[in-house]
Phi, psi and omega in degrees: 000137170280178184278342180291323199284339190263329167289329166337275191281348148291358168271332213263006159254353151272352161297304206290328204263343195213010163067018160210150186277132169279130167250037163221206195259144177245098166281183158255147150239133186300337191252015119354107185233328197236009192219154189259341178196172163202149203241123178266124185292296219276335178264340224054023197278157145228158176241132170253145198266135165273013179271335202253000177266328190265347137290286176259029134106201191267280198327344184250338152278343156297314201276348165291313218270304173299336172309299188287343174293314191303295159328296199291337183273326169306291214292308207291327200273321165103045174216160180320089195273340192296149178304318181283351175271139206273018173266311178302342194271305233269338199273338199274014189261334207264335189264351187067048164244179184279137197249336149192165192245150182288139168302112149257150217274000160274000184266027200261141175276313229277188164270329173115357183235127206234162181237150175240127138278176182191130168302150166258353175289285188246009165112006189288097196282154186212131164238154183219147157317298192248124186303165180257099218270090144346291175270025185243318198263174160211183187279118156318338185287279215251339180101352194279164173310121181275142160218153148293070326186276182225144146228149209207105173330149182211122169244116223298348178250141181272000000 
């Protein structure tokens, strides 16, 4: 889908879906990793993540496109655009959009490795994402010495 194809249909499913016209740009942006859109308060632009149209498909990015149209119509109304408000929760219900978008699994930030520590002191077990520098840190508990204990590959597809 192009950035044209893609303004297409978002005008033409804030018609159908909300009985008002979008006037402003709708792009993809590539560095979207953990979100299907976002609605720019100060341009009015929205941006859609294109990964999430080629894993699961048009239906499930209409329902992106309306969640961010939901912001924008809101926002453009001078009514509750934010997620905890209970005029965006009603419209999005009423319009069928998504309320959150599936993870895709090659867009995962982390590395997949986790480390496990233990105080030596008092025995206090941890586990972190990101090492940990030992002879910089100590045990939050007790102040005694950390060591490292295990790192262990995790594997992120079921």
């Amino acid at each position: 889908m192009t950035t044209d194809e893609l303004q297409k249909l978002v005008e033409q499913v804030s018609l159908e879906s909300f009985h008002r016209p979008f006037c402003h740009e709708a792009i993809f942006n590539s560095r979207l990793r953990t979100t299907g859109g976002r609605y720019l308060l100060n341009s009015h632009r929205l941006e859609f993540n294109m990964h999430q149209l080629h894993y699961f498909g048009m239906d499930a990015f209409v329902k992106i496109i309306k969640h961010e149209l939901c912001h924008y119509h809101l926002h453009l109304c001078g009514k509750g655009y934010r997620h905890r408000d209970s005029d965006f929760r009603l419209l999005l219900e009423k319009v069928g959009g998504s309320r959150f978008c599936e993870a895709i699994p090659s867009m995962r930030a982390c590395s997949g490795i986790r480390y496990h520590y233990q105080c030596e002191a008092c025995g206090t077990s941890f586990i972190r994402k990101r090492k940990l520098d030992t002879k910089r840190y100590v045990c939050g508990v007790c102040g005694g010495s950390i060591r490292l204990i295990s790192q262990t590959r995790m594997n992120h597809f079921k």
